[in-house]
Structures are given as C-alpha cells and as structure tokens.
LOTITOR-456880 format. One record per residue (C-alpha): residue number from 0; x negated, y negated, z. Coordinates in steps of 0.25 Angstrom, whole numbers, plus 5000, padded with zeros to 4 digits. Example, Ala and Ser with C-alpha at 12.3 -4.5 7.8 and 13.67 -1.06 7.14 Angstrom:
BEGIN
   num      x      y      z
     0   4951   5018   5031
     1   4945   5004   5029
! end
This chain:
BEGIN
   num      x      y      z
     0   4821   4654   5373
     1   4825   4641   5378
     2   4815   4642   5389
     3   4804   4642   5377
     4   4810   4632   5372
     5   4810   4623   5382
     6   4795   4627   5387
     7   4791   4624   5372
     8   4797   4609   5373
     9   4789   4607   5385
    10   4776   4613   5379
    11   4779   4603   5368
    12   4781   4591   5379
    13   4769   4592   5385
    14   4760   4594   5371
    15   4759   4595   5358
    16   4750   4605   5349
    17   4738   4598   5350
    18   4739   4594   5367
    19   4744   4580   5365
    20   4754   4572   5376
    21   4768   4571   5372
    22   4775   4571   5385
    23   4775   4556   5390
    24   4777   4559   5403
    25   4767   4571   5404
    26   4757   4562   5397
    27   4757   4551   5406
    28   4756   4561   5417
    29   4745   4566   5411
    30   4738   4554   5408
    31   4740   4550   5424
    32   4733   4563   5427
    33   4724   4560   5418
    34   4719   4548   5423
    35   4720   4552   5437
    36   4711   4561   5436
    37   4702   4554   5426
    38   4700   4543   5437
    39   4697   4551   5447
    40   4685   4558   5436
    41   4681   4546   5432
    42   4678   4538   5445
    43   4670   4553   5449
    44   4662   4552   5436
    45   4660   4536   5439
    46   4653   4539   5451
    47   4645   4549   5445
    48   4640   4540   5434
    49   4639   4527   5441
    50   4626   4533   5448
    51   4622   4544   5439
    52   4612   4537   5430
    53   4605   4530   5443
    54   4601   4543   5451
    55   4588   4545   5444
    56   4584   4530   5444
    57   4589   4532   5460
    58   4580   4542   5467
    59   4569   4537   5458
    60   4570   4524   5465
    61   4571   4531   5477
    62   4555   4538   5472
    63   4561   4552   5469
    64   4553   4560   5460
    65   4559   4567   5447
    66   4558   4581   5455
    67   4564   4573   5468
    68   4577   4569   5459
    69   4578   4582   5451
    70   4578   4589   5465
    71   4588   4581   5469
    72   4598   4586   5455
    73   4593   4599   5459
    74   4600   4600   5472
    75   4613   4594   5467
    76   4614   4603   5456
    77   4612   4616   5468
    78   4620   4608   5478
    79   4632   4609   5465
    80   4628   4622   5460
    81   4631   4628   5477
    82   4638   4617   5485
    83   4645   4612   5473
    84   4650   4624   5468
    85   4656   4629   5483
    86   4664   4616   5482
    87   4668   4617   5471
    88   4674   4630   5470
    89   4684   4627   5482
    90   4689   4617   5475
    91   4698   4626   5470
    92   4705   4630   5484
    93   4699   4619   5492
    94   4708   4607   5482
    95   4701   4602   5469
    96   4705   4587   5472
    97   4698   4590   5487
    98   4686   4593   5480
    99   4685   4582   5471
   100   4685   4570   5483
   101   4674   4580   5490
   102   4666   4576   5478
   103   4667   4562   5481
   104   4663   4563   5495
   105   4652   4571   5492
   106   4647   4563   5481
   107   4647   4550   5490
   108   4640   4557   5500
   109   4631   4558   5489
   110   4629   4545   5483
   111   4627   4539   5496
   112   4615   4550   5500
   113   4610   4546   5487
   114   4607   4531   5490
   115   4599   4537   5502
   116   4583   4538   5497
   117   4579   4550   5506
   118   4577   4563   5497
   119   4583   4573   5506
   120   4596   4564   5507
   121   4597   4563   5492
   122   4597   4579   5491
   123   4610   4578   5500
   124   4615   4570   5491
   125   4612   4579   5478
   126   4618   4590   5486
   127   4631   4583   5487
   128   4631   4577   5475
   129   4628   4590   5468
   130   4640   4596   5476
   131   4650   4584   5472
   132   4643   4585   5457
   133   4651   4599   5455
   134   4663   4595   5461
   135   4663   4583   5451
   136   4662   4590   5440
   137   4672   4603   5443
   138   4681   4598   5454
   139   4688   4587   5446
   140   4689   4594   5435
   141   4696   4605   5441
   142   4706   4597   5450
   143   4710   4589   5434
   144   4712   4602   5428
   145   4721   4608   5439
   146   4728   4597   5441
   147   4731   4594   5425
   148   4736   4610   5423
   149   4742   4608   5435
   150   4752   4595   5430
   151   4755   4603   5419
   152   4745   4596   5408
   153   4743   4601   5395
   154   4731   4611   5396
   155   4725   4601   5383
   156   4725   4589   5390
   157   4713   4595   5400
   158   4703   4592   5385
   159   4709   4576   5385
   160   4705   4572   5402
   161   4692   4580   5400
   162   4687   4573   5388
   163   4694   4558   5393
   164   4686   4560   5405
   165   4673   4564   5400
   166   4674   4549   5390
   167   4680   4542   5401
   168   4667   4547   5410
   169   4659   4544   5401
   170   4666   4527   5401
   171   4665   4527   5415
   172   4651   4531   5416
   173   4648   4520   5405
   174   4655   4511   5413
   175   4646   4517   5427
   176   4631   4515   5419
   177   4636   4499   5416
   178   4642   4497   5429
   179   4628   4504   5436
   180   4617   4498   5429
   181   4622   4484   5434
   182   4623   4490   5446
   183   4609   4496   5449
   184   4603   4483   5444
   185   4610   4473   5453
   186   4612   4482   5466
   187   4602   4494   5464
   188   4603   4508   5460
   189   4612   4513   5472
   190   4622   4504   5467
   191   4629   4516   5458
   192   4631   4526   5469
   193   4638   4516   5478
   194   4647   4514   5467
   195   4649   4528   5464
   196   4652   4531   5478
   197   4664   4521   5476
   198   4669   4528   5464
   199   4668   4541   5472
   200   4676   4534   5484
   201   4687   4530   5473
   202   4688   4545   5465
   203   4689   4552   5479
   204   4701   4540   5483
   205   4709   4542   5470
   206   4707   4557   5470
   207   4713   4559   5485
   208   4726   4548   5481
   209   4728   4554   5469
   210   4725   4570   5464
   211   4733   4580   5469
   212   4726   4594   5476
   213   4724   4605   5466
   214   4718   4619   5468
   215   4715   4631   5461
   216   4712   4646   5466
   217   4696   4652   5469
   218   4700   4666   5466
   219   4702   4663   5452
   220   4694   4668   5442
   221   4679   4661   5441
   222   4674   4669   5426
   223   4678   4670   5415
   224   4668   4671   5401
   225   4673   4655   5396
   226   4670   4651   5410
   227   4657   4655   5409
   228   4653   4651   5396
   229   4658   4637   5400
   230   4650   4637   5412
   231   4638   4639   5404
   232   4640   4629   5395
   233   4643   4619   5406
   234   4629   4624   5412
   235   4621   4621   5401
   236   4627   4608   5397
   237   4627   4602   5410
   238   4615   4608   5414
   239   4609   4600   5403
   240   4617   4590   5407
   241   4612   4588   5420
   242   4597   4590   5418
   243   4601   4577   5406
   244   4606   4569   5418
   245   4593   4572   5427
   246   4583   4568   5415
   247   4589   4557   5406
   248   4585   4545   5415
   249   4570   4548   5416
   250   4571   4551   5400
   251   4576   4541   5394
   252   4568   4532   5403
   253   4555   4539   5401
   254   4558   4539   5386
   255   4561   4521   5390
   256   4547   4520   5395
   257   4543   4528   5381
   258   4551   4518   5373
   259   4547   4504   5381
   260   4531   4508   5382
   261   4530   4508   5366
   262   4540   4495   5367
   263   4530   4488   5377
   264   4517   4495   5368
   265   4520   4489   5357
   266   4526   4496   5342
   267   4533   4493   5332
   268   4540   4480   5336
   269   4554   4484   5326
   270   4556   4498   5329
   271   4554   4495   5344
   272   4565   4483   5340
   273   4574   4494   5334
   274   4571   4504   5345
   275   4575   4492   5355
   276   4588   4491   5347
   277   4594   4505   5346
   278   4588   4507   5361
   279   4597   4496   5365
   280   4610   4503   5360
   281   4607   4517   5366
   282   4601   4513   5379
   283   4608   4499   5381
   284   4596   4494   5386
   285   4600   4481   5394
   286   4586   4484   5402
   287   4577   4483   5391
   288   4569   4472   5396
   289   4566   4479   5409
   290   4562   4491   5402
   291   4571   4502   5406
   292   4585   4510   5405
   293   4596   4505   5410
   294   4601   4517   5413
   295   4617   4512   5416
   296   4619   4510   5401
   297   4610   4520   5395
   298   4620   4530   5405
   299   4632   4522   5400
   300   4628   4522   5385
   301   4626   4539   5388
   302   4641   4541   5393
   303   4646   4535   5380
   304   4641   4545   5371
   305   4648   4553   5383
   306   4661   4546   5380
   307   4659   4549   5365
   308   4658   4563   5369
   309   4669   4564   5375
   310   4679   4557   5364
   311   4672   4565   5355
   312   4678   4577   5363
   313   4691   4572   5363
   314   4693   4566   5350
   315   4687   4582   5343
   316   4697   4588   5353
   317   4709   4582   5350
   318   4705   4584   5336
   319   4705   4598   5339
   320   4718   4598   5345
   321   4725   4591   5332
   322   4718   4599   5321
   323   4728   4608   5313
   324   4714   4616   5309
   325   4709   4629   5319
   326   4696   4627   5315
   327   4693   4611   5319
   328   4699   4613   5331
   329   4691   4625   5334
   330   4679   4617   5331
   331   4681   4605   5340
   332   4685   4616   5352
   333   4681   4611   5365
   334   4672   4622   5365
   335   4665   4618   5351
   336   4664   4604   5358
   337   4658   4609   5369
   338   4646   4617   5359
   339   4645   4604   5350
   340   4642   4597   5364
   341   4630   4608   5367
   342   4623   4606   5353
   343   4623   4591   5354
   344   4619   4592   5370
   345   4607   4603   5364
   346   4603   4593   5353
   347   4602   4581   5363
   348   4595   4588   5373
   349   4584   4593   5362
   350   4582   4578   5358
   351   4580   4575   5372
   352   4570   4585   5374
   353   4561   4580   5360
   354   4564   4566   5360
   355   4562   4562   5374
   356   4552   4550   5375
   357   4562   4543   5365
   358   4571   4535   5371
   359   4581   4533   5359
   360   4581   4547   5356
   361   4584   4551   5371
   362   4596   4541   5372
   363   4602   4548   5361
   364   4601   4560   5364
   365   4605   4557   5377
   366   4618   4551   5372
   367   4621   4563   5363
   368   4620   4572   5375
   369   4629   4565   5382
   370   4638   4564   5370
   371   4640   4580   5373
   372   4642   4577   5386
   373   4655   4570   5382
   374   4659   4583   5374
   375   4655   4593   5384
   376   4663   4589   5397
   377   4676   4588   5390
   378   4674   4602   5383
   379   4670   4610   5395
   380   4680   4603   5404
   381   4690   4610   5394
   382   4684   4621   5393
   383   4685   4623   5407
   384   4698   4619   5410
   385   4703   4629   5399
   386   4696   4641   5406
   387   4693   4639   5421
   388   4706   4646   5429
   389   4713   4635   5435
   390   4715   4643   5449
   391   4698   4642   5449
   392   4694   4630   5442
   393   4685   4623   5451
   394   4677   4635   5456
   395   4675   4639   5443
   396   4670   4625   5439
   397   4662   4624   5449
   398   4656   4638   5448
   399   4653   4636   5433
   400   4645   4624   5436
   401   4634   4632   5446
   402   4626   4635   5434
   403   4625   4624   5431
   404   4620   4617   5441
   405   4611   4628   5444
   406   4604   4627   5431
   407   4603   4613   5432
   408   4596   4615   5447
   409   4586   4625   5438
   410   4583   4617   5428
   411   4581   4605   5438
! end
C-alpha cells in the first residue's frame, strides 16, 4: 500500500491530468533535451531549405530539360526507396545517432556534385541525396523518440517537440528564402548550397559532441493494421506533397508570364492597379520591375502559412487535453486533425488543377496547402511514435516510407 502510494506521488510529480510540467527539475531537463534536439533538426532542415527553392532554377541555367530534371527526382526518389531504406533499417542495430551524421556526409557529397554541370555527375548526386533524404526524415526522429522515453519523459510531451518543431521549421525557412534571394543576386545561384553545406558541417559537430548513442532491436515486430493504415496516409500525402514541390516553380511562374503579358498588353488600368496591390502582399514582389518571382520570398511567405499550421496544431491540441467534455476532445484528436489536413490538401489541390493560369488563385492555394502541411507533420509524427515498437522504430519508419517513394518514382 505504501508502495502505491508512493509510485502515485511520483505519477503526480512528473504530470498532471492534462500532460503539463510540474517538476521544476524534470522540466528544465526536459526543455535542455528539448532544445538539443531541436537544434540539431533545425540546422538539418536549414540546409534543406536554404537551396531548396533554387534547384529547379539551377539545372535550368545549367540547360536541362523538364524531362532531364524530372529524371534526376526520379532516381532520388528509387535511390531512397532501395539504398535509403537498407540504411535505414540498420539503424536500429548499427546506432541511430551513427546514422544521423552519415546523412550529413552523404548530403555534402551531394550538394558539391550538384554545383558540377555534367548530367551523369548530377545523377550521383540524386543518388545520394535520395539516400540522406530518407535518413532525414526517419532517422532523427527515431533517435528523439528513444532517447525522450529512454529519460524517462512523459509519453505527452512526444505531441509539444513535434509540433514546436514543425513552426520552428517553418521560421527557419522564412528566415533561409530572406537570407538566399540576396544571396543568389549578389554571388549567384550556387551561393545557397555552399552555405547549406556549412550548416551540414555544424549539425554533424554538435551531434558527435553532444547526443548520446541509442539503439533498438531489428527482430521486432514491422506490422501491425494502424501501422499500415498510417503508412498509407503518409504515401498519399507526401506523395502529393512531393510531386507539389517538383511543379510549383514552373507554375506559378508560367501563371507570372499569364499575369505580366495582359499588364504589358494593356486593360483596365484600376483592376490591373488592385490586381498589382493584392499581388504585392501574397507574392512580396520586391522584383516587380524586372518582371519575375522572387522566389526567396514567395518560399518564405509559403512556410508562414506552415507555421500557422502548426500553432494551429498545437493550440487545438492542448485544447483537447484541458476539455472536461469526451466529445471535443475526440473531435480535435490528432487523428481527426490529420483528416481535416486531407480535405483542405484535397480542396487545394483541386483549385490548383482549375485555376492554374491565375497567379492570385495559385498563390492561395498554394498557401493553403502548405497550411496542411503544418497540421499534418506534427499529427503523423504522434501518431507514429504512439504505435511503432520502440525495439524497431527506424526500420519500420523507413520501410513505411518505400511506398511512398515508389509511387512518387511512378507518378514521375
């Protein structure tokens, strides 16, 4: 009896009914894990978006065809779907944290290939960075939820680092399309992959000084019926996703040249005036003049609506977890979030498909998209981390996402 008492004064130490701290010492622990972890993330994703938005623009100056690039996509996509996925799965016996600064070396090897303009050198780098791009995207994750259940962290606590990090992603890669449009117009378009290599050199520094080994056990079980109804929901999503990131440039700019031929043609000199206006604030278009995207901003104004996402996620969540009525709290579940992103991705999507020689239209829809995107990574990271065995975490994260990338290689 006094054994149950005292493991229910400890329950109570490290939370209360709805998940909040109220152990000074285990919440400033946390937070210190917390923000380890969240560095390291952030610097990754930093690299990521500093030369994202410039690819396309990249081979094109280098004189590659649309089929030329969307080949190049295509073997990054197989390369993660075989070479990725082997990795991957060992990480579980090989050591998460190993894993994790192989990415970095693999991705700098990449990036450096890129600057090269020979075609066959840039298939090398697709292949590697379609290896690194699965490891980015299950590795980390697994090595952050081992090492929080392994400290001893409140289960709960998994929803808070998930959604800080997808709005914190989405700041830093505000902050990555205002620091890259300068940069591409005063050193060239080469100038973001130098710098993301940097960042790469930095996350794999901390990680080695910092994070501690973990490891899990292969023989684990891989199946299970949520498991796979996850891995189809992350497979459609992200397929979708993907084939958005291959095609929004050539879009919206082709709906530009739309919207600046009637401008230079001549119309209506007020409704060109408000169209001007209201392009101004969805576009921030600083190039005007020049007649084209800067496609820094336009980037940086899309990850907001992903930070708005993402508050949106948190701030429903910990609604749910302070309601005193089932019902609310079953209606903003993370799965029920996770539906609301699909219908508002599916309506976005369909806007994009009518309206696409209107630039206006196309911005917005572009936004709300990505809007669901700041919903989406924080409820399917929860999701995962509630139902994945710990003993197989990475190989199952990494097996999950062969579909995926194989679809993505078909619809390419």
């Amino acid at each position: 009896m006094e054994n149950d008492t005292l493991l229910n004064n400890d329950s109570t130490l490290e939370t209360n009914l709805h998940g909040d701290i109220t152990d000074p010492e285990m919440h400033q622990r946390f937070r210190a894990f917390q923000r380890n972890y969240l560095a390291v993330y952030l610097i990754v994703m930093g690299s990521d978006w500093i030369q994202g938005p410039y690819l396309y623009k990249l081979y094109t100056t280098y004189g590659l065809t649309f089929q030329q690039i969307a080949l190049l996509f295509l073997t990054g996509f197989l390369c993660g779907a075989s070479i990725g996925t082997a990795l991957g799965s060992v990480a579980d016996s090989w050591g998460r944290r190993k894993i994790c600064m192989l990415f970095c070396i693999t991705m700098i090897a990449s990036l450096c290939l890129r600057l090269m303009d020979t075609y066959w050198i840039l298939l090398a780098s697709h292949i590697l960075s379609g290896t690194s791009g699965t490891l980015m995207y299950t590795v980390f994750e697994s090595w952050y939820v081992s090492e929080h259940s392994s400290r001893g962290y409140p289960a709960e606590w998994r929803s808070q680092t998930f959604a800080t990090g997808t709005f914190l992603n989405g700041l830093v890669a505000i902050i990555a399309g205002v620091v890259a449009n300068p940069l591409v117009d005063h050193l060239g378009v080469w100038s973001p992959y130098a710098l993301a290599m940097l960042l790469l050199v930095s996350a794999a520094t901390l990680m080695g000084a910092t994070w501690d080994e973990n490891y899990g056990d292969r023989q684990g079980n891989l199946l299970g019926s949520t498991i796979l109804v996850l891995c189809a929901a992350q497979t459609f999503f992200e397929v979708s996703m993907y084939t958005f990131v291959l095609l929004y440039t050539p879009a919206i700019q082709n709906a530009a040249k739309v919207y600046y031929g009637k401008t230079i043609g001549g119309g209506d000199s007020k409704s060109i005036q408000k169209e001007d206006s209201l392009t101004s604030i969805v576009f921030v278009l600083g190039h005007a003049a020049k007649k084209e995207l800067p496609l820094g901003y336009h980037f940086s104004t899309m990850m907001l609506a992903v930070m708005c996402g993402s508050l949106t996620f948190r701030v429903l969540g910990s609604l749910s977890s302070k309601s005193s009525t089932q019902i609310y709290a079953k209606i903003v579940s993370k799965d029920r979030l996770l539906v609301m992103a699909f219908v508002i991705a599916a309506a976005s999507f369909c806007t994009m498909a009518t309206r696409i020689s209107s630039m206006i239209t196309l911005g917005l829809a572009y936004h709300a998209f990505e809007f669901t995107t700041g919903i989406y990574y924080p409820s399917i990271s929860s999701l995962k981390a509630e139902v994945i065995p710990e003993e197989s975490r990475a190989s199952v994260m990494n097996l999950v996402r062969v579909p995926m990338n194989i679809s993505i290689a078909a619809v390419f």
